[in-house]
ZALO-720487 format. One record per atom (N, C-alpha, C): residue number from 1; residue in three letters; x, y, z. Coordinates in steps of 0.1 Angstrom, whole numbers, plus 5000, padded with zeros to 4 digits. Example, Ala and Ser with C-alpha at 12.3 -4.5 7.8 and 13.67 -1.06 7.14 Angstrom:
// residues 2
  resi  resn    px    py    pz
     1   ALA  5132  4943  5078
     1   ALA  5123  4955  5078
     1   ALA  5132  4967  5078
     2   SER  5128  4978  5071
     2   SER  5137  4989  5071
     2   SER  5129  5000  5079
// end
This chain:
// residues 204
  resi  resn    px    py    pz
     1   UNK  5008  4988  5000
     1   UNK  5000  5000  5000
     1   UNK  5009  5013  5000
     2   UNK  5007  5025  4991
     2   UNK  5010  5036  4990
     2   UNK  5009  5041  5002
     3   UNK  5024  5049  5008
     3   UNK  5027  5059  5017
     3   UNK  5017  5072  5015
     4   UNK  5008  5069  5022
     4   UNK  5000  5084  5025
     4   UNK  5010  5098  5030
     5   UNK  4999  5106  5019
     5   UNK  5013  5116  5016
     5   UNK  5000  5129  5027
     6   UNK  5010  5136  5034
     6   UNK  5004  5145  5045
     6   UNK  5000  5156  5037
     7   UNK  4985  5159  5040
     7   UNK  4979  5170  5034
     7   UNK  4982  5184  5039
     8   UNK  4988  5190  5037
     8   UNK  4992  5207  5042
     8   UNK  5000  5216  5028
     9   UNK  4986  5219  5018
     9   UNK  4991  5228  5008
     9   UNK  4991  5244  5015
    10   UNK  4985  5244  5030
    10   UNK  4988  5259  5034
    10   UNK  5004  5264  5035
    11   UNK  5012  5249  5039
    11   UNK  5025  5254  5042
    11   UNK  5037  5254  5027
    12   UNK  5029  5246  5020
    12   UNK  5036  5244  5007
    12   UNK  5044  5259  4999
    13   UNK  5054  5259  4995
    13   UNK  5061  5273  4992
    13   UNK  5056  5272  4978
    14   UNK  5058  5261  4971
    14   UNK  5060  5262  4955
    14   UNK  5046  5263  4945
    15   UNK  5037  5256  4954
    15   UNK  5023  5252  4945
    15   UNK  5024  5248  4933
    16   UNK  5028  5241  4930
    16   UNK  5030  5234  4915
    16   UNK  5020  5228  4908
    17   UNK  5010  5225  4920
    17   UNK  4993  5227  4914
    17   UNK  4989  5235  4902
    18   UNK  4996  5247  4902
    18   UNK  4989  5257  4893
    18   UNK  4995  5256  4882
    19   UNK  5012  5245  4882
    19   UNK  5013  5246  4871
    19   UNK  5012  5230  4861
    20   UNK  4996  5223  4866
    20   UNK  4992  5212  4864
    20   UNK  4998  5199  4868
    21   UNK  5008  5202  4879
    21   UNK  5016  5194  4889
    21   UNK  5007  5185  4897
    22   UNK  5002  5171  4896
    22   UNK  4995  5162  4905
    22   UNK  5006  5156  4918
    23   UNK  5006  5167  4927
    23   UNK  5012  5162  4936
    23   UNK  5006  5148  4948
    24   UNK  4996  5144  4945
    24   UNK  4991  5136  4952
    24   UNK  4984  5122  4941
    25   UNK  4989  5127  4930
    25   UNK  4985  5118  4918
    25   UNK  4973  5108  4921
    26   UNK  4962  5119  4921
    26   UNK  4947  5116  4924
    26   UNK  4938  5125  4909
    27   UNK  4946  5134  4905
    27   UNK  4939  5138  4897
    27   UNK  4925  5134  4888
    28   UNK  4930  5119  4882
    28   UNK  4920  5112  4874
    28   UNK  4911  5112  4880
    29   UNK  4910  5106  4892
    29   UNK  4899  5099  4902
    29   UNK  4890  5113  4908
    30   UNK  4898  5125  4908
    30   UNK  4889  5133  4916
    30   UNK  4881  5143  4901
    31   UNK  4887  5139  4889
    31   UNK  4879  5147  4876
    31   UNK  4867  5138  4876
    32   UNK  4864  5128  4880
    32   UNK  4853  5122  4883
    32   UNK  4844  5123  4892
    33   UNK  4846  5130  4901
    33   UNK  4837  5139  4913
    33   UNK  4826  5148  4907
    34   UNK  4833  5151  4892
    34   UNK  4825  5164  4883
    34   UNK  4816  5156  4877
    35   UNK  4817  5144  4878
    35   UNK  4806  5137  4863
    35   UNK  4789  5134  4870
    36   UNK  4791  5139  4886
    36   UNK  4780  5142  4892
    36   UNK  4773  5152  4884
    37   UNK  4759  5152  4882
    37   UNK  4750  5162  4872
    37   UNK  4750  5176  4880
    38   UNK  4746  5174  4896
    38   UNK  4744  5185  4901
    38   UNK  4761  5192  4909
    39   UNK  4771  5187  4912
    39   UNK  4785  5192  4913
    39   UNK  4787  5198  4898
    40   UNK  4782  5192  4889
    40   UNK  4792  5198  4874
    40   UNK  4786  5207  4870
    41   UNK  4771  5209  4874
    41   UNK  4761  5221  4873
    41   UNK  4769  5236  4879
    42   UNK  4768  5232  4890
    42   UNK  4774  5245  4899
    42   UNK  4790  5243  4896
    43   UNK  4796  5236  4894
    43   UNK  4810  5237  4892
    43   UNK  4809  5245  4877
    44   UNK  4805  5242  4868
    44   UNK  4804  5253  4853
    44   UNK  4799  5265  4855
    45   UNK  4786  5269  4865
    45   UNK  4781  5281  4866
    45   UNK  4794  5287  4873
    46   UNK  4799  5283  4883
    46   UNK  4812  5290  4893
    46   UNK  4821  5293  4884
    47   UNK  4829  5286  4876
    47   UNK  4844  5287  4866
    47   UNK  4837  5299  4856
    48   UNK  4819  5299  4848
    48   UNK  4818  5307  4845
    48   UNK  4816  5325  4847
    49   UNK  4813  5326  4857
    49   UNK  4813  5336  4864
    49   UNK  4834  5342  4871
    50   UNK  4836  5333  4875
    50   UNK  4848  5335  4878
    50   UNK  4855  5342  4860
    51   UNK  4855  5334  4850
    51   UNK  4859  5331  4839
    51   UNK  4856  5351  4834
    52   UNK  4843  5352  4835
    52   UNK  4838  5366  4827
    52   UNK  4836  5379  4839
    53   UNK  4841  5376  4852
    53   UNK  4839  5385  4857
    53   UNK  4849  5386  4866
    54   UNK  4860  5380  4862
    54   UNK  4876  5379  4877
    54   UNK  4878  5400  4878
    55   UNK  4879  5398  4887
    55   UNK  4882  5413  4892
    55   UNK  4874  5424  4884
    56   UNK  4858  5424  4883
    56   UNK  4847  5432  4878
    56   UNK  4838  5434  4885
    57   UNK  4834  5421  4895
    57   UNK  4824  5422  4901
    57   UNK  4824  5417  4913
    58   UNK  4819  5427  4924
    58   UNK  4818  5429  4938
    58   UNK  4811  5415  4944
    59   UNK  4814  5411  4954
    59   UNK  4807  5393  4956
    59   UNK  4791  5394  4955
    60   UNK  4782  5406  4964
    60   UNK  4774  5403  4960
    60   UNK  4763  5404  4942
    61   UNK  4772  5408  4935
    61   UNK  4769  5407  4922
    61   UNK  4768  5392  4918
    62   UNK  4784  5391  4926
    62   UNK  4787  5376  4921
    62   UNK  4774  5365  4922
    63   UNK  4770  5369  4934
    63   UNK  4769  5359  4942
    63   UNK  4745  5362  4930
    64   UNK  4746  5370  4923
    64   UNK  4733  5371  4917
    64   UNK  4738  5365  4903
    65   UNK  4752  5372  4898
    65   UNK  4752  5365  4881
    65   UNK  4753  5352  4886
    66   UNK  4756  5343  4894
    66   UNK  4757  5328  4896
    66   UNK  4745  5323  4899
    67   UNK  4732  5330  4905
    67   UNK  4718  5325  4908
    67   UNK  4713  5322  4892
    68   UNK  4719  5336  4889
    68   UNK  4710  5336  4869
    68   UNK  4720  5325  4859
    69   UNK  4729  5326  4862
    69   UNK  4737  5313  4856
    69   UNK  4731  5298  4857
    70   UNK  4730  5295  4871
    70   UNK  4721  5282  4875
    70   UNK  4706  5283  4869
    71   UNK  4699  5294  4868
    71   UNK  4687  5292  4863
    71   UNK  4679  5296  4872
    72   UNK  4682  5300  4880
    72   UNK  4674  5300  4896
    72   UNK  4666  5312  4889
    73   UNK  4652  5308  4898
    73   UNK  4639  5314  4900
    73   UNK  4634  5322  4916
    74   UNK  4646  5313  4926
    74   UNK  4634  5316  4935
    74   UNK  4646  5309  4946
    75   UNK  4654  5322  4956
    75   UNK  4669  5322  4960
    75   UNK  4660  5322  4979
    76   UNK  4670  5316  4987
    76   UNK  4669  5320  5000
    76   UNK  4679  5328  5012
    77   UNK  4677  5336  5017
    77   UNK  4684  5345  5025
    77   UNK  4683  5339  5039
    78   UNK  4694  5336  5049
    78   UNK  4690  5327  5053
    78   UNK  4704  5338  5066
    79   UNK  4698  5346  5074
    79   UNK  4702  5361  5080
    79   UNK  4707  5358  5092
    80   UNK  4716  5366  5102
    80   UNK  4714  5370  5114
    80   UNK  4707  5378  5120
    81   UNK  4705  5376  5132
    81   UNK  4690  5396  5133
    81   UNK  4702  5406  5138
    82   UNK  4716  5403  5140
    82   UNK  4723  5411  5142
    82   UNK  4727  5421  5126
    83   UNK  4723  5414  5117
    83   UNK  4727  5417  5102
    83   UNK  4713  5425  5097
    84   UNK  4701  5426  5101
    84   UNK  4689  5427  5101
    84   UNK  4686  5437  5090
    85   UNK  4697  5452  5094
    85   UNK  4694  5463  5084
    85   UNK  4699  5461  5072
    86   UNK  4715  5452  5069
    86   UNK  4717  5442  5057
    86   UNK  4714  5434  5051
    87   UNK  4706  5423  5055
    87   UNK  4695  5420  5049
    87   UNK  4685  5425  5044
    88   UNK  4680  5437  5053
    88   UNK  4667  5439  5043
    88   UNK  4672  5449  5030
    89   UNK  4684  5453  5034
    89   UNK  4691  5459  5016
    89   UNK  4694  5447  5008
    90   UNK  4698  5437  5011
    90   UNK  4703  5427  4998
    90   UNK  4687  5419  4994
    91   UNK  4679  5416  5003
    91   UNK  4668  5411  5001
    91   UNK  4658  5419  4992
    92   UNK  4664  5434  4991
    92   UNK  4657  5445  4982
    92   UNK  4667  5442  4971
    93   UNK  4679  5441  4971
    93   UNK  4684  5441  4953
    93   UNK  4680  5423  4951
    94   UNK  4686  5415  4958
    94   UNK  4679  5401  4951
    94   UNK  4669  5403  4947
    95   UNK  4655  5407  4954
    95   UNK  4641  5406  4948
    95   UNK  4643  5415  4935
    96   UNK  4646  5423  4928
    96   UNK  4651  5425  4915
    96   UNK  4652  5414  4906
    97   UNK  4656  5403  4909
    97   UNK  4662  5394  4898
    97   UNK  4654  5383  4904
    98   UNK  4649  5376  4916
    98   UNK  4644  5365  4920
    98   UNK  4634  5368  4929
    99   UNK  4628  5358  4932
    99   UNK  4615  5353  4946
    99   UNK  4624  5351  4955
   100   UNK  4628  5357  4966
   100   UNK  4638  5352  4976
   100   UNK  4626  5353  4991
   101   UNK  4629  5342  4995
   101   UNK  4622  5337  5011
   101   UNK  4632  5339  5019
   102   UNK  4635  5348  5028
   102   UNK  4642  5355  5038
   102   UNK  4638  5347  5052
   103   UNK  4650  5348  5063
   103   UNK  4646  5340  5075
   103   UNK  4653  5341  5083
   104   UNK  4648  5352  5095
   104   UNK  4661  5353  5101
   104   UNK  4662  5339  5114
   105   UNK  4675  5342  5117
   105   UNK  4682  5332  5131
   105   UNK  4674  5333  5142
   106   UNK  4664  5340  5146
   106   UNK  4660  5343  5160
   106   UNK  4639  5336  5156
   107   UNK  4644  5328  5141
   107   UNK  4630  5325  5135
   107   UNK  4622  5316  5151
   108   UNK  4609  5313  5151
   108   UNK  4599  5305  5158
   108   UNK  4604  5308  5175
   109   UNK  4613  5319  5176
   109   UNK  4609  5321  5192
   109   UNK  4616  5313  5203
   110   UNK  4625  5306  5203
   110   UNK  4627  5293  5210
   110   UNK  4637  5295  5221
   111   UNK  4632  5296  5232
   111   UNK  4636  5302  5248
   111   UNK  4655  5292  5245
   112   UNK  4662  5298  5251
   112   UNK  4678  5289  5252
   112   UNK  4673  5275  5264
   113   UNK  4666  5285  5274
   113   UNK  4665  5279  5288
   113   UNK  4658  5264  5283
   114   UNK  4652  5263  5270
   114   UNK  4640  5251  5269
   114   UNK  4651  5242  5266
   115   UNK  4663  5244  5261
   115   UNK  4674  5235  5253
   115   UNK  4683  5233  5262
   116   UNK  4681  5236  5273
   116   UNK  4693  5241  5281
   116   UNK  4709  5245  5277
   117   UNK  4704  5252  5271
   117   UNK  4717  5257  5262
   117   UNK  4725  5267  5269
   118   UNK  4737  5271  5273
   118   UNK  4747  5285  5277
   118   UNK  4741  5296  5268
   119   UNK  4740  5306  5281
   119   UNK  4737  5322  5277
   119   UNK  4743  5333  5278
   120   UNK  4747  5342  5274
   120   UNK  4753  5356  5272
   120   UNK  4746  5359  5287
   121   UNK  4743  5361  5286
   121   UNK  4738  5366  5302
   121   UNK  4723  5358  5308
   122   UNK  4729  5349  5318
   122   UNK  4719  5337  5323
   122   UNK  4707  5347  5329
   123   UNK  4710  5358  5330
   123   UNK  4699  5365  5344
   123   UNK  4689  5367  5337
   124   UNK  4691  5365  5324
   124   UNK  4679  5372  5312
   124   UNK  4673  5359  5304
   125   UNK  4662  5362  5298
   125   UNK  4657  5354  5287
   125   UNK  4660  5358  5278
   126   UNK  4670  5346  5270
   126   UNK  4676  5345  5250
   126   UNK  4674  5341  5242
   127   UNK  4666  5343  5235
   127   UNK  4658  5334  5223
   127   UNK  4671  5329  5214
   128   UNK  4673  5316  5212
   128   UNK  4683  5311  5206
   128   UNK  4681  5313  5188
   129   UNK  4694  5305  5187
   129   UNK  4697  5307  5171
   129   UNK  4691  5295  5164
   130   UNK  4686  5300  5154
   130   UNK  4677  5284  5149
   130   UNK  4682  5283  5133
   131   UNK  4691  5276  5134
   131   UNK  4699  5274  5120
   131   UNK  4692  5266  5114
   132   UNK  4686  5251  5124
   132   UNK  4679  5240  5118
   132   UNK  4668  5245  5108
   133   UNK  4660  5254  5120
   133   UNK  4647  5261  5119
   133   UNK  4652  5267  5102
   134   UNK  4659  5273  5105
   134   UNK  4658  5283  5092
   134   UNK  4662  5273  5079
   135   UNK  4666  5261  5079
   135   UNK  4668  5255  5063
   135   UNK  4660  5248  5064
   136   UNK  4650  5238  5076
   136   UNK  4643  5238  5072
   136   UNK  4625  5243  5068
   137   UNK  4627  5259  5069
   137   UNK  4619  5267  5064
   137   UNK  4622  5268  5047
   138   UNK  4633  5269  5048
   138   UNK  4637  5274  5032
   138   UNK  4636  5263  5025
   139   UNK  4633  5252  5027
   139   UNK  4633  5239  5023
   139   UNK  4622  5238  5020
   140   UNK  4608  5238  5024
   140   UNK  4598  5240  5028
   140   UNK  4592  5253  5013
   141   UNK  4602  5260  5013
   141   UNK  4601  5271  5008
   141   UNK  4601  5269  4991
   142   UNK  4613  5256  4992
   142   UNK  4618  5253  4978
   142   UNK  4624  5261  4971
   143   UNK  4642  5267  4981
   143   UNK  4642  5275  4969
   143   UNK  4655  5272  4965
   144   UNK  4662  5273  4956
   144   UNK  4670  5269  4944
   144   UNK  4683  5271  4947
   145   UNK  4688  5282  4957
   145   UNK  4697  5286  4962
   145   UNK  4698  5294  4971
   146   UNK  4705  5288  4983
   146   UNK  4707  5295  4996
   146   UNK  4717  5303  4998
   147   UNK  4714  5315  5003
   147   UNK  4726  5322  5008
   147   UNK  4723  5329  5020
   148   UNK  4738  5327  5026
   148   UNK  4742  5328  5040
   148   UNK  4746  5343  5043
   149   UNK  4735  5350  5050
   149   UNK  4742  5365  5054
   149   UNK  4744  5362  5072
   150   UNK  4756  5364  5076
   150   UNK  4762  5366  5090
   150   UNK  4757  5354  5099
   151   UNK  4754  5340  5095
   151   UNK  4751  5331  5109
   151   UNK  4763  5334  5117
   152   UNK  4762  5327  5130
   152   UNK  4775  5327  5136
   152   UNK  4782  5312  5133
   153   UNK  4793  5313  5138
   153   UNK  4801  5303  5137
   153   UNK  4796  5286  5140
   154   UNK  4795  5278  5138
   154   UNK  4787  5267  5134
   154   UNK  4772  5265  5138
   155   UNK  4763  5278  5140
   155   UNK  4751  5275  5131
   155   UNK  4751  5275  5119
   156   UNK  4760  5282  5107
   156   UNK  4763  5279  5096
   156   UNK  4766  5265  5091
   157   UNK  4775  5255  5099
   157   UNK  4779  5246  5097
   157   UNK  4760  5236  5099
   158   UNK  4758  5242  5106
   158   UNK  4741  5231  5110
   158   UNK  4733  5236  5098
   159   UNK  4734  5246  5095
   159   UNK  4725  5255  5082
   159   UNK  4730  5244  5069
   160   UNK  4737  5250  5066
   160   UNK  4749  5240  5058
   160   UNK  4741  5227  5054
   161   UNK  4744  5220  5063
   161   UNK  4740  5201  5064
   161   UNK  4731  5200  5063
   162   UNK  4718  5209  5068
   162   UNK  4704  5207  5067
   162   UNK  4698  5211  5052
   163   UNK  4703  5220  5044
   163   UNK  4693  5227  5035
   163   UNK  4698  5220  5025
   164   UNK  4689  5219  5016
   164   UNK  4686  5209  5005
   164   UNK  4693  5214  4988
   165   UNK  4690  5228  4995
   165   UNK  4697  5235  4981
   165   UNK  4710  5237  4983
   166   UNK  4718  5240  4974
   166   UNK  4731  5243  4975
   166   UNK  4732  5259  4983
   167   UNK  4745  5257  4988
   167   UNK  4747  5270  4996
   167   UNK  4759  5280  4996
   168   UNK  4758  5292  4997
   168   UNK  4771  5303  4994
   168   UNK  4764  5308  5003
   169   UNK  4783  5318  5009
   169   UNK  4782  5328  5018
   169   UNK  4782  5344  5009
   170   UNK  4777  5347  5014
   170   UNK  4778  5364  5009
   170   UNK  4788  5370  5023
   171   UNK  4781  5370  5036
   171   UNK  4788  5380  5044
   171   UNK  4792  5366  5059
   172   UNK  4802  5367  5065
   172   UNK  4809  5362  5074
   172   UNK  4806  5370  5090
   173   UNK  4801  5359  5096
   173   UNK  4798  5375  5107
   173   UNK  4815  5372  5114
   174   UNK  4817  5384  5116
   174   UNK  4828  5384  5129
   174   UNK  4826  5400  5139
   175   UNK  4818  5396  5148
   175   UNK  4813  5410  5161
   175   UNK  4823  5420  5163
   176   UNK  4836  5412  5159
   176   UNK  4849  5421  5166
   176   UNK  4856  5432  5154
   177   UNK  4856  5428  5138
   177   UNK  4859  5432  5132
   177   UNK  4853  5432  5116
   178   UNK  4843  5445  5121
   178   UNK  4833  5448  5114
   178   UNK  4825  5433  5098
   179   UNK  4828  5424  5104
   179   UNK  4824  5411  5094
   179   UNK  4834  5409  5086
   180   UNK  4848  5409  5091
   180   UNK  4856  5409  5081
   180   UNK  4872  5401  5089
   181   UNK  4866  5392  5089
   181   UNK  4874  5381  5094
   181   UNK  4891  5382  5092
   182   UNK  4892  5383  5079
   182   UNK  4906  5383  5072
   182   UNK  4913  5394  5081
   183   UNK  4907  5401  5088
   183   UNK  4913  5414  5095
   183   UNK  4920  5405  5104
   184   UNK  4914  5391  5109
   184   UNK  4928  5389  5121
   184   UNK  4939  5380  5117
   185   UNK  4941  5386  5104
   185   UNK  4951  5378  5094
   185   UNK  4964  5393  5094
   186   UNK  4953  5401  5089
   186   UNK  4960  5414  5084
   186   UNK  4966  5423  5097
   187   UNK  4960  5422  5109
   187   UNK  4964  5427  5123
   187   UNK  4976  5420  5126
   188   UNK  4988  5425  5127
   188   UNK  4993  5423  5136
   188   UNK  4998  5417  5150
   189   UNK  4993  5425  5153
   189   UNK  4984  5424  5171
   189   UNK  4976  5410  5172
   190   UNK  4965  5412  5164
   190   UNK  4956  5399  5165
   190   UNK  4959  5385  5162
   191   UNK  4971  5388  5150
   191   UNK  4977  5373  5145
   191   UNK  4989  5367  5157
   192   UNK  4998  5383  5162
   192   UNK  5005  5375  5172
   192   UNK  5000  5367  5182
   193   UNK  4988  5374  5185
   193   UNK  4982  5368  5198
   193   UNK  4974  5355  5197
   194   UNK  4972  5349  5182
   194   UNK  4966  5339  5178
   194   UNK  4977  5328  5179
   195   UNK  4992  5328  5175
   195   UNK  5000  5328  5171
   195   UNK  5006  5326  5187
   196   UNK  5004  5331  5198
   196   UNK  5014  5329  5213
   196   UNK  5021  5342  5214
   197   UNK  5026  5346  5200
   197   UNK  5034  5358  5203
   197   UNK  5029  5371  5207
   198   UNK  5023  5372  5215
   198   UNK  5020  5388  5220
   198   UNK  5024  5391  5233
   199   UNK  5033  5381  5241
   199   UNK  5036  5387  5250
   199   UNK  5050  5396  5249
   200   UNK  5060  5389  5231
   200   UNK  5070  5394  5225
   200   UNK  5068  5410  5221
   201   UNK  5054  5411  5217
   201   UNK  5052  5425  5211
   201   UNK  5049  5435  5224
   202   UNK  5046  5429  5236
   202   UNK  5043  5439  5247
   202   UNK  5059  5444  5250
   203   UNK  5074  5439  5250
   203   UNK  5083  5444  5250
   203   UNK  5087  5453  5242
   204   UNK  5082  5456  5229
   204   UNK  5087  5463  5220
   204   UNK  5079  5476  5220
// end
């Protein structure tokens, strides 16, 4: 049996991937992943949109020429209520082009205390996050294409697995840095301290 070769192209310097390099000489076997009808569907609409619009169009454009690419009729918004005023702007330019069924996280009401789930502040009543709730509403809804404005961090992953339609992110929540994650890449400060090193930068 072939020596399993360790997966980490984050650390890789050369990427020779890009220059049709099979470093894991799987290639054949995984061009066959595409010959699925609904992977090769959205893999063509994606490469084409990438293909006619690389550095033209803003994600949420993207994220509409790829609904009209698929064919889609009839899209789902699938929200935070922390995102609430953003939503109801993207839910006004989507309805332009599609039927979109909107749904926010805080949907059917559902006390934390009935789940016995941990609270931001126990002394209070928290209506929890209902990721289930919300795909399967949109499910229910039947709609063609889901997209993800701000869940938090693995209600997404529960959103995800449940909903029937395929799924893209438009916005990423992060509370700390204005939805924009990549910021604790680009911080200094934030990566050392992700990293151990911030007690090196308190000397300097």
């Amino acid at each position: 049996m072939p020596e399993k070769k360790e997966l980490n192209c984050a650390r890789c310097k050369k990427k020779i991937c890009r220059e049709s390099k099979d470093c894991f000489e799987k290639a054949n076997m995984q061009v066959k992943l595409y010959s699925d009808k609904k992977i090769r569907k959205l893999h063509r609409a994606a490469s084409a949109i990438e293909a006619r619009y690389y550095k033209k169009a803003a994600r949420l454009r993207e994220v509409i020429l790829f609904a009209k690419e698929l064919g889609c009729k009839s899209v789902g918004l699938a929200f935070c209520i922390g995102l609430a005023e953003e939503a109801k702007i993207i839910e006004e330019i989507l309805s332009r082009y599609f039927h979109v069924a909107s749904v926010c996280c805080k949907v059917c009401g559902i006390d934390k205390k009935d789940s016995k789930l941990e609270q931001i502040n126990p002394q209070e009543s928290e209506v929890m996050c209902n990721p289930a709730g919300q795909a399967e509403l949109l499910n229910e809804a039947e709609t063609e294409l889901n997209i993800l404005c701000g869940l938090c961090v693995g209600h997404d992953a529960i959103f995800t697995m449940l909903s029937k339609a395929p799924v893209t992110t438009l916005i990423t929540k992060d509370r700390v840095l204005a939805h924009n994650p990549a910021g604790a890449i680009y911080s200094n400060y934030i990566r050392n301290e992700l990293l151990g090193k911030s007690k090196q930068n308190r000397k300097r």
